[in-house]
C-alpha positions as CSV (number, residue, x, y, z in Angstrom):
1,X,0.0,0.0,0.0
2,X,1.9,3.5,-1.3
3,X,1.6,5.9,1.4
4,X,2.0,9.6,0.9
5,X,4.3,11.4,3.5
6,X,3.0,14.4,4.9
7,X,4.9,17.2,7.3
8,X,4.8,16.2,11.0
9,X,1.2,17.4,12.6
10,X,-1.2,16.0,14.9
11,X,-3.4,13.4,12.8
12,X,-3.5,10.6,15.6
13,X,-7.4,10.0,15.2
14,X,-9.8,9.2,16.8
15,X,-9.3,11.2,19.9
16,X,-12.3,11.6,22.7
17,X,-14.2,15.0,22.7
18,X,-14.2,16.1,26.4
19,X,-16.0,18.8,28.4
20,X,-13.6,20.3,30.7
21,X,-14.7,22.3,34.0
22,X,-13.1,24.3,36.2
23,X,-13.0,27.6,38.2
24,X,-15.8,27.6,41.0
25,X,-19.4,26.2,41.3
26,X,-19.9,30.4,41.6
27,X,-18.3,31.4,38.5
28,X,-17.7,28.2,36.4
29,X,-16.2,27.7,33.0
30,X,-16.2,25.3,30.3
31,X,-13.4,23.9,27.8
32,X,-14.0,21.7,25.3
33,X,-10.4,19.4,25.1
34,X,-9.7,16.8,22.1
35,X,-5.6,16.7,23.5
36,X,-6.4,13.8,26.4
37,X,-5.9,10.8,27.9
38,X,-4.6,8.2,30.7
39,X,-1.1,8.1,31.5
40,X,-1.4,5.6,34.5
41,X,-2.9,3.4,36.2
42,X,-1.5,3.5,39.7
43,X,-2.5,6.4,40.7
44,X,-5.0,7.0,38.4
45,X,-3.5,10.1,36.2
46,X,-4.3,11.9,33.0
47,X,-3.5,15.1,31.3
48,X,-5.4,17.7,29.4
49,X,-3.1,20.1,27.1
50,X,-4.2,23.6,26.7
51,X,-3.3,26.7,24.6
52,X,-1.9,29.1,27.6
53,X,-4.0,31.8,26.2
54,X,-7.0,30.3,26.7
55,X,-9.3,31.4,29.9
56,X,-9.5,28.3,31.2
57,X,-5.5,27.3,31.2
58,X,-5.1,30.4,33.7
59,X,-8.0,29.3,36.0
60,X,-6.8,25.4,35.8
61,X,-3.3,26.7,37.2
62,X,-4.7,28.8,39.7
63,X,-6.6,26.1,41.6
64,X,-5.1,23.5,40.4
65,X,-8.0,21.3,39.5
66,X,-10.6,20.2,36.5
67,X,-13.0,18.0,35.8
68,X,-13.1,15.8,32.3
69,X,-16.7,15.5,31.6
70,X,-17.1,12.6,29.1
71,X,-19.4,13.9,25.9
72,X,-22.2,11.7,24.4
73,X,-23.9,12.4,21.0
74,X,-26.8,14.4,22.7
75,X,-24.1,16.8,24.1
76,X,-22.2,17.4,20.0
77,X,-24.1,20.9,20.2
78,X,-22.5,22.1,23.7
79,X,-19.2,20.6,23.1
80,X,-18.9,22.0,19.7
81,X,-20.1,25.6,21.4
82,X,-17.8,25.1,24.6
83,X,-15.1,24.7,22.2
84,X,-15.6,27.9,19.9
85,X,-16.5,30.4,22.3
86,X,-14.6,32.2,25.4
87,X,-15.8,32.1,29.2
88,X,-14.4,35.4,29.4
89,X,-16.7,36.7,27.0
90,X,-20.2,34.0,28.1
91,X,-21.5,31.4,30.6
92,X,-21.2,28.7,29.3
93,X,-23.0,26.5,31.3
94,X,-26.1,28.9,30.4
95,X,-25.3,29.4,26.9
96,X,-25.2,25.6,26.1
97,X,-27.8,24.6,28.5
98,X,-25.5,22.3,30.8
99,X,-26.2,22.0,34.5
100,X,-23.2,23.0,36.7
101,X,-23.1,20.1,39.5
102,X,-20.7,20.1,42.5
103,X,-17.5,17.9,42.5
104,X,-17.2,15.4,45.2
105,X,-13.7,16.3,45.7
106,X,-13.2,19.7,43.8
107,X,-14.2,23.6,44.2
108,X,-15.0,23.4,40.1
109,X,-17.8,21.6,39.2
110,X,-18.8,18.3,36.7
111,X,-21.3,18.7,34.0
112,X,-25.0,17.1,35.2
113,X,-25.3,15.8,31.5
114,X,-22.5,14.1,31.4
115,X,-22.6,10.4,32.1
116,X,-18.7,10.5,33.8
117,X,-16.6,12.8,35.4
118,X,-12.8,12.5,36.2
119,X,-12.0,15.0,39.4
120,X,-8.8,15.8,38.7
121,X,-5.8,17.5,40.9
122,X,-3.3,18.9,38.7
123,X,0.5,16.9,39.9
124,X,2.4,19.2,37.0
125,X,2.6,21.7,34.4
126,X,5.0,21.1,31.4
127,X,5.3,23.6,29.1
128,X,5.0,22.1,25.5
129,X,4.8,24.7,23.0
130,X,1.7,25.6,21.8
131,X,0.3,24.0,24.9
132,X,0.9,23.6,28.4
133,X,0.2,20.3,29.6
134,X,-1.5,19.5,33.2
135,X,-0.6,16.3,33.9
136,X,-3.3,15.0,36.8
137,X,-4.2,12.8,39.5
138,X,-7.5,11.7,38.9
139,X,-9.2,12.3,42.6
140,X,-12.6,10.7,41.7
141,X,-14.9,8.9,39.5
142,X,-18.5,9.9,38.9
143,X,-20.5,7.5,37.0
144,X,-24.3,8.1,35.9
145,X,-26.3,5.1,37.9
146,X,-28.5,4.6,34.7
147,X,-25.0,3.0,33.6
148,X,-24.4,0.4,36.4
149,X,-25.6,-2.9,35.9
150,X,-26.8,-4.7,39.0
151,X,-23.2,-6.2,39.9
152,X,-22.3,-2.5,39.4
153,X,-20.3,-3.3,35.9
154,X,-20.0,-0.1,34.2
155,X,-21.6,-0.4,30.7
156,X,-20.8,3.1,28.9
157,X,-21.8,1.6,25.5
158,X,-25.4,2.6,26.9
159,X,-24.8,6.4,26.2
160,X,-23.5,6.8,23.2
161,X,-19.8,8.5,23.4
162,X,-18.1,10.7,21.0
163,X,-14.8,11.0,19.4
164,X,-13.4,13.7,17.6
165,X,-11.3,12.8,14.3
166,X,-9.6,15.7,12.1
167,X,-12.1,18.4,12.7
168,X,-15.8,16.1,12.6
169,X,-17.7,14.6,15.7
170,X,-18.2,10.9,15.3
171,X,-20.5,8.7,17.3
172,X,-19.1,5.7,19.1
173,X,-20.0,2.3,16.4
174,X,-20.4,-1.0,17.3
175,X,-18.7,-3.4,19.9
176,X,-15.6,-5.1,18.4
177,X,-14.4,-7.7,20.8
178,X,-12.3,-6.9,24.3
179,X,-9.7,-7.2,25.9
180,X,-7.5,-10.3,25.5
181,X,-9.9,-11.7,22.4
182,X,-6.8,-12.5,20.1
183,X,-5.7,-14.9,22.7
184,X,-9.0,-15.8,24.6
185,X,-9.8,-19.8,24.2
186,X,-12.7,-20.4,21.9
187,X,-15.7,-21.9,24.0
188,X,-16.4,-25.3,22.1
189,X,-20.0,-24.5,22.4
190,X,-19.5,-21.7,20.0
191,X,-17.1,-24.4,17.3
192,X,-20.4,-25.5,16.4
């Protein structure tokens, strides 16, 4: 397969489409984040990258905190507007009709719409470039019930997450396989 070589850039796709919150439960603000992820396991830490003149990277290393609010396809419309206009200028928990919730372990708060929040306490700050990156502890987890099953198994495939991929929203498609399926043992049931 001929492959053409472009100039190094940032085409890793698909990426997830986060809400970000920080700031206070008084005056709260939104960023909407595509530069994310989980960097380990034990302690549980991830990293949002933001442009340092944005109005939320100066609020995120003031206190020292955020929340990722995970996006679904009902939310495309208020993480498409979270990511193209300025707190300093709007609220945007009133301008995109989100409900400002309070943190179980942070001043900021989590997004009521959102089916999970990561409370995160910021660990770090490298300076990148473009982007500052706050590399986090992630304090707490706050799953939507809705998504429990009775043995409390998280099953997020029930509310539709989003990706983000070159510019366009995508929803989340069907189920693959999981973990360890190259190497699982068939089930001789299933040979038949």
């Amino acid at each position: 397969m001929h492959k053409t070589i472009w100039k190094p850039g940032t085409l890793l796709a698909p990426v997830p489409a986060v809400l970000v919150t920080c700031g206070t439960m008084e005056k709260p603000n939104i960023i909407t984040i595509a530069w994310t992820g989980i960097v380990n396991s034990d302690p549980a830490m991830t990293y949002v990258s933001v442009r340092k003149e944005r109005f939320s990277h100066d609020l995120i290393a003031k206190s020292g905190e955020f929340a990722i609010n995970l996006t679904t396809s009902s939310l495309i419309r208020a993480t498409d507007l979270c990511g193209v206009r300025s707190g300093k200028d709007v609220d945007k928990f009133q301008l995109a009709k989100l409900t400002a919730e309070p943190a179980s372990r942070l001043a900021c708060p989590i997004i009521g719409e959102s089916p999970v929040a990561l409370e995160c306490k910021v660990q770090q700050i490298l300076p990148l470039g473009s982007h500052d990156m706050f590399l986090a502890e992630i304090v707490a987890v706050d799953v939507e019930d809705a998504l429990l099953d009775e043995k409390g198994k998280l099953h997020l495939d029930k509310c539709g997450l989003m990706s983000y991929a070159h510019g366009e929203y995508f929803a989340q498609g069907r189920r693959l396989g999981s973990f360890g399926c190259s190497v699982r043992k068939k089930n001789s049931s299933s040979r038949r």
